[in-house]
N, C-alpha and C positions, 0 to 999 in steps of 0.2 A: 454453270452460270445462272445466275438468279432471275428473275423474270424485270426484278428491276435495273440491273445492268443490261441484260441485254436491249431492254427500251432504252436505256440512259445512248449504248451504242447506235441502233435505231432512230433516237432522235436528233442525233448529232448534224447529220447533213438536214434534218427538219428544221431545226434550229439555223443554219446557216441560209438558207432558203427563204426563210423568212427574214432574215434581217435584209437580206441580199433586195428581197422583191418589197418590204420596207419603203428601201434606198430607192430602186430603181423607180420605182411607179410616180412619184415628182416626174423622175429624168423622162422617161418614156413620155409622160403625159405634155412636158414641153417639148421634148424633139418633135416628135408626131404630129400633137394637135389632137384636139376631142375627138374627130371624126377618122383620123386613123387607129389612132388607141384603142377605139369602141371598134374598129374594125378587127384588133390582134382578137379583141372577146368574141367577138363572133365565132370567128374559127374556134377558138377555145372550146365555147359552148359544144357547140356541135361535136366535137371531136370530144368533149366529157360525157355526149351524151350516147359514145359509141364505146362507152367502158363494160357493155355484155361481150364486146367483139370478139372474146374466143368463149364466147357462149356460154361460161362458166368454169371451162373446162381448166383454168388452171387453180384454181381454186379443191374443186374436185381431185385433182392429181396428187394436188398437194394434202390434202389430206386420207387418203388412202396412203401416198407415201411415206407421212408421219407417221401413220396407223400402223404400217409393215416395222418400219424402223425402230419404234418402240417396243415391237416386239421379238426383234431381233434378225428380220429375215431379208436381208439386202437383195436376196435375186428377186422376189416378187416386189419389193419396192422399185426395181431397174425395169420390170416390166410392166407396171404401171406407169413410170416415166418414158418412155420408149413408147406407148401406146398413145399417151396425151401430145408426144413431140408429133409423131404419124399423122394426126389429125390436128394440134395446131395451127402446123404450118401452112397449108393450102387454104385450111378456113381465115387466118389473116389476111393473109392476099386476100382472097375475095374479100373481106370487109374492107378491108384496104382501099380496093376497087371502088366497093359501094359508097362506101363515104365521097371519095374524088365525085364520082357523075352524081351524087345529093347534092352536094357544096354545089360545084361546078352552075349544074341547072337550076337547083333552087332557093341557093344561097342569098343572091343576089334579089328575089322577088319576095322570100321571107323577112328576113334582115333590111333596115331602114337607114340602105346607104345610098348615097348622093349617086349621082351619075357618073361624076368624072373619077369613082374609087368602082366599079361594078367589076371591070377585070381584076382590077389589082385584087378584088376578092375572091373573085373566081380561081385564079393563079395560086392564091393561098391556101385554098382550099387542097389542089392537086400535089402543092410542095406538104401540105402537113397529112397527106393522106400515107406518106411513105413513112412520116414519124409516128404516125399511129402504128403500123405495122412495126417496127424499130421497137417502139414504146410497150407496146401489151406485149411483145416476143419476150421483151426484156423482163418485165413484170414475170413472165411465165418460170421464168429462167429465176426470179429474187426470191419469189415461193420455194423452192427447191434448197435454198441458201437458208431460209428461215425452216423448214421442218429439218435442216440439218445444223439447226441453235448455231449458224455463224452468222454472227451482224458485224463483226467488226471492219471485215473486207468489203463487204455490202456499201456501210457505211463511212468508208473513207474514198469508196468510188463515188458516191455520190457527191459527197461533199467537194470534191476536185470537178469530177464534170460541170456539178449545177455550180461553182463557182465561175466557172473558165465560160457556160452558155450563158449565165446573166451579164456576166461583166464585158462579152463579146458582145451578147443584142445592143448592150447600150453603147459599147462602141457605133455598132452599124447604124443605129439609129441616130445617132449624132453626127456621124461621117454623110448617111444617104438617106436620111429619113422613107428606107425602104421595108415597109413590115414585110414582103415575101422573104427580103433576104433573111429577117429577124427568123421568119419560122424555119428558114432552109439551115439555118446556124444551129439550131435546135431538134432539129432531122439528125444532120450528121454527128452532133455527139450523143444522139441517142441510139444510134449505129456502133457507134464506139463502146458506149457501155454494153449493148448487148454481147458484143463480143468478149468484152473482159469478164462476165459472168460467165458466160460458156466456157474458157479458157483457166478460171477458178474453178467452176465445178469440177471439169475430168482432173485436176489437179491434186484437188483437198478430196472430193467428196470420191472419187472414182465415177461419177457419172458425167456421160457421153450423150449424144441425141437420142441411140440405143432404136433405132428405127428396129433391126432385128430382134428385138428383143418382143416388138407390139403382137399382142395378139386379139384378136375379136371379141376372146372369152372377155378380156379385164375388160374391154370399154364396155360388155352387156351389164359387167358390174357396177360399172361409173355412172350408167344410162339415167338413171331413177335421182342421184342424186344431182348428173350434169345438169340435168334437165329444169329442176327444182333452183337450184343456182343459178343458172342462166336464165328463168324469169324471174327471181328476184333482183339481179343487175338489172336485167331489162328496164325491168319497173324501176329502177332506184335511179338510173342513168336517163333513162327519156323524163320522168314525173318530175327526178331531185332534182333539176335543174330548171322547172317547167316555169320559174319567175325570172328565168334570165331568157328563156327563149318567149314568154309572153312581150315580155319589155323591149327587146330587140324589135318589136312587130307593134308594139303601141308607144312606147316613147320617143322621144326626140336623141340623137346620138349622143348631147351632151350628159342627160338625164341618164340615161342609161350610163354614160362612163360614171358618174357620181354614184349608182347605185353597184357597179362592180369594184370601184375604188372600196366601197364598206364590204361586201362579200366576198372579196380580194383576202384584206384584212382577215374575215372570219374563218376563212379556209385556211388559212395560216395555224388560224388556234388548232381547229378541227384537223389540219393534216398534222401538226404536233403529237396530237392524240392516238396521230392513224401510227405513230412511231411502236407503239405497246402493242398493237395489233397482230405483228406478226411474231412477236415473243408467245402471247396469250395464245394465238394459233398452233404455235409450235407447238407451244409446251402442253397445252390441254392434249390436243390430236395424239401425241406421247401416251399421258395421262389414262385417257381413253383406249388406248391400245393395251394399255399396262394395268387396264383392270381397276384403278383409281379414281373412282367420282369425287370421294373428299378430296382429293387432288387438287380437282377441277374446281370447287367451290375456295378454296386456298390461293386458287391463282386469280379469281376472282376479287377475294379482299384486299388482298396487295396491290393488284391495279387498280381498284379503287382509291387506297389510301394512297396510291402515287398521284396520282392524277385530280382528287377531289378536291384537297385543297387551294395547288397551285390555280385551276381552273376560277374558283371562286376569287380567288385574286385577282386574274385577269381581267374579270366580267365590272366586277366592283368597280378597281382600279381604272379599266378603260373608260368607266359611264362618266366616275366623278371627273377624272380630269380629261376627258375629250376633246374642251376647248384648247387647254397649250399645247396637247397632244396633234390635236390635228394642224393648230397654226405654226408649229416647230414643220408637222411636217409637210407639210402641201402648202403652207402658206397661208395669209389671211384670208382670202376670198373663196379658194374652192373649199381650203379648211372649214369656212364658217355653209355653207353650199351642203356639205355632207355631214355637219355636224347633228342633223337633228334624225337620221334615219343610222346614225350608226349604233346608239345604245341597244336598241331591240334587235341588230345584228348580229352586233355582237354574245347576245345572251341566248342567242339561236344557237350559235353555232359551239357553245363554252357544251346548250344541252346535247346538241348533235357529238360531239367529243364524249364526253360519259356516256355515251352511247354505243359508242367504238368495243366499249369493253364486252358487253353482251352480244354486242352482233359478229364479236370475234370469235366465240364461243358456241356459237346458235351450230357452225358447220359441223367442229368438232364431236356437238353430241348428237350429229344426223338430225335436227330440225329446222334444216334448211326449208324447211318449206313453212313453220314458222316466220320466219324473216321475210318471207317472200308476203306472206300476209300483211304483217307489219309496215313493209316496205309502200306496196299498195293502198294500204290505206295512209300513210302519210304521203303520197304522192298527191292521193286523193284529196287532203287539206291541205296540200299546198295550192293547186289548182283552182279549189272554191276560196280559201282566205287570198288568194292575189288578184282573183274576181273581185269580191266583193271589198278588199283595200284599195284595190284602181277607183272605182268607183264611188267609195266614199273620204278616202281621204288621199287619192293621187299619190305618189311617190313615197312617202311617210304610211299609206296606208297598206301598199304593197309588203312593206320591213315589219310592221306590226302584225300581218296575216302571215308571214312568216316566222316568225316568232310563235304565233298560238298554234301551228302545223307539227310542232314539237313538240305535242303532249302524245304521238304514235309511239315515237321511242325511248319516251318513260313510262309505257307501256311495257316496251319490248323489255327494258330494264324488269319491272318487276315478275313479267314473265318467268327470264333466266333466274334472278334470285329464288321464286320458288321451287324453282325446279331443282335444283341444286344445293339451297336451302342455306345462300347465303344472306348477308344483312343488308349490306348494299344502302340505299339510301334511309332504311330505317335502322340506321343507327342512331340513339341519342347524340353521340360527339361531336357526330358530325352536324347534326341541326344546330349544337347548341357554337359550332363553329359559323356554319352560316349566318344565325344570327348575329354573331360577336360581326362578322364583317359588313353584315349590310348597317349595323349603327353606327357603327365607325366609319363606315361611306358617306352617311347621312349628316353628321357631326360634321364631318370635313367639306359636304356637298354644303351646309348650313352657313358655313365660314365664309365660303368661299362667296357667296352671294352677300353677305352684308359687309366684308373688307372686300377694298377693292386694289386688289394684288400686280403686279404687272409681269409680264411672261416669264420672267429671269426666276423670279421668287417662286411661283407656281411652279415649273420645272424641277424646281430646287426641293418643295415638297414634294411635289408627286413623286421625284426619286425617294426620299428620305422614306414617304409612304408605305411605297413598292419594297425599299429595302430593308425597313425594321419587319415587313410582314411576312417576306421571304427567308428571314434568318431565323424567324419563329417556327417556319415553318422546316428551316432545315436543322432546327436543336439536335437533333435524334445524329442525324449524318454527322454533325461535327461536332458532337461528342466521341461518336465511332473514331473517326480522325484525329481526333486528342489525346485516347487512349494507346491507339496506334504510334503515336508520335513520343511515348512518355509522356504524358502532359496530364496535369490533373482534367480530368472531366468534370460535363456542366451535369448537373443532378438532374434528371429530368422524375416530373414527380406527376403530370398530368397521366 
């Protein structure tokens, strides 16, 4: 399977995730109210910023396990996996733990919530301590599923659970406007999925927890690159998030929902992105086992051309039309409230997504500690540009120092292209694509400020927009599908 179907499988429940939290984040925002909303983020935050919690180590497992498997030798791939489940398990728990007595004790004194919410924070914290553990076990467990190229079961488990947790929270939310219950609902099917991984693996793949199997030797092997791994998480999970935890501590709870309403939105694109990840992961670590560096630069261009175009559509398409965009969907008032900090969001998060592709790559060729530099110094601009944006332009100023904090990982981009010695963003096509979109953004941004249109009509374009630009973009695919069908095909001549 191609590295573009397997993403195409990969982002299937991304794609439904996103429409889903879309939808929900209105419904949420009026059941709740600003100050409980901003509370579900709280927890979020913190609990995103506890994503080193098995220290690296499944990340590590998983690519020593690709690395075996590529080469053909299953018993020491079983005993690398058997060695990472031996140490997993008790190091989640304790993060598990720690997270709970953080939240608990110092949730409520960092975070800028009212008084009469402080337990209900506290309580949230202890219920989503247990889905962190649920959650990174199951991650441990999705690694496994990807160095062994199946997304399809992966991806139809997802799709059912995160359908069945979104469409429940916003049951509970509108029955009891209770956020504990909202994350306890989200505990237990992340308990569920962990189990249907584990119960797929010994099924499909032949692998078991394999505790017999652990030996000391392989973790001495793991040690150098765990270690390198787990503080690039570190750094990526406390720094990547370090504007949602400044803001939690200098804004006001409403400001602060406004400002995760857009990097809600952005995470969306960017976990889209995160769909190619573990194909690109797979297949390199493969690659790399099998002696293939042009391999690696090969699965390189193809994620690229999957992903470069659609991206720049998104960025475009969301900036021009924002206004109908957000009044369709939040309505007039917070619509127009978030309207002015989402374009630099969004074009944060399109670069953070193209960036997915190299930092999928960085483990596979052992320069995890690469990344780790990377990682740190774009922590490091995220922290001085959200300083110095609070301060000179308030809330708007924070989005746009977010935005310039993202020239680290088009670093990391041309990094991997040299090394590997693919094209990557210096391609001519592709500039001379970029270009063709930002004129035709501008042409239509032009328009739209001197007619003055009313939401039905603007709707009516922005689709028309979005769909003449998407079908250009899918000429290639649905000429494949035409020939396949008998059908004369479209000539493609670019």
């Amino acid at each position: 399977m191609s590295v573009k179907r397997q993403t195409l499988w990969s982002m299937a429940p991304l794609l439904v995730v996103t429409v889903l939290n879309l939808v929900s984040i209105p419904l949420f925002y009026r059941y709740l109210g600003a100050d409980l909303y901003a509370l579900l983020f709280y927890v979020a935050t913190l609990s995103g910023s506890f994503g080193f919690a098995d220290l690296g180590l499944g990340v590590a497992v998983g690519r020593y396990v690709g690395v075996e498997l590529g080469r053909g030798d299953l018993e020491s791939a079983r005993s690398y996996w058997g060695t990472g489940n031996a140490v997993a398990v008790p190091l989640l728990v304790l993060m598990a733990l720690v997270f709970m007595v953080l939240g608990f004790v110092f949730g409520p004194r960092w975070f800028n919530v009212s008084p009469d919410n402080v337990r209900t924070l506290q309580f949230a914290f202890v219920v989503a301590g247990f889905g962190l553990f649920f959650a990174y076990y199951g991650q441990f467990w999705n690694i496994l599923a990807q160095v062994n190229l199946d997304f399809r079961f992966v991806s139809l488990l997802r799709v059912i659970s995160s359908t069945v947790q979104i469409a429940g929270a916003i049951v509970i939310a509108a029955l009891t406007r209770d956020a504990v219950l909202i994350i306890a609902w989200g505990t237990v099917l992340s308990a569920i999925q962990l189990f249907a991984l584990i119960w797929h693996a010994r099924r499909c793949f032949s692998f078991g927890i394999h505790w017999n199997l652990a030996r000391v030797s392989r973790m001495r092997e793991m040690a150098s690159y765990t270690g390198k791994t787990f503080l690039t998480l570190l750094v990526n999970n406390i720094l990547g998030g370090i504007d949602r935890l400044a803001l939690g501590r200098l804004a006001a709870p409403v400001d602060f929902a406004h400002y995760t309403i857009c990097t809600n939105a952005g995470q969306r694109i960017s976990g889209l992105s995160a769909a190619i990840m573990g194909p690109i992961f797979g297949q390199s670590s493969r690659a790399v086992g099998a002696g293939g560096k042009q391999r690696v630069a090969e699965i390189y261009e193809e994620s690229f051309d999957l992903l470069y175009g659609w991206l720049v559509l998104v960025a475009v398409w969301a900036i021009v039309w924002r206004h109908a965009i957000l009044t369709l969907w939040l309505g007039a008032d917070l619509g127009s409230a978030v309207e002015p900090i989402l374009p630099p969001i969004i074009a944060a998060y399109c670069i953070t997504a193209m960036a997915n592709i190299s930092g999928a790559q960085l483990g596979p060729l052992n320069r995890v500690g690469i990344g780790l530099v990377i990682h740190i110094i774009a922590g490091a601009l995220v922290a001085l540009c959200v300083y110095l944006g609070w301060h000179w332009g308030g809330l708007l100023g924070v989005a746009y120092g977010f935005l310039a904090s993202r020239a680290a990982f088009v670093a990391q981009d041309f990094f991997v292209m040299k090394m590997i010695q693919a094209r990557g963003w210096l391609k001519p096509s592709r500039w001379l694509y970029l270009v063709f979109q930002l004129l035709l953004g501008t042409v239509i941004w032009f328009l739209l400020r001197t007619a003055h249109l009313n939401l039905t009509l603007q709707l009516c374009l922005a689709l028309l927009h979005g769909a003449a630009v998407a079908a250009w973009l899918l000429r290639k695919d649905i000429a494949i599908l035409r020939r396949r069908a008998g059908g004369p095909a479209i000539a493609d001549k670019t």
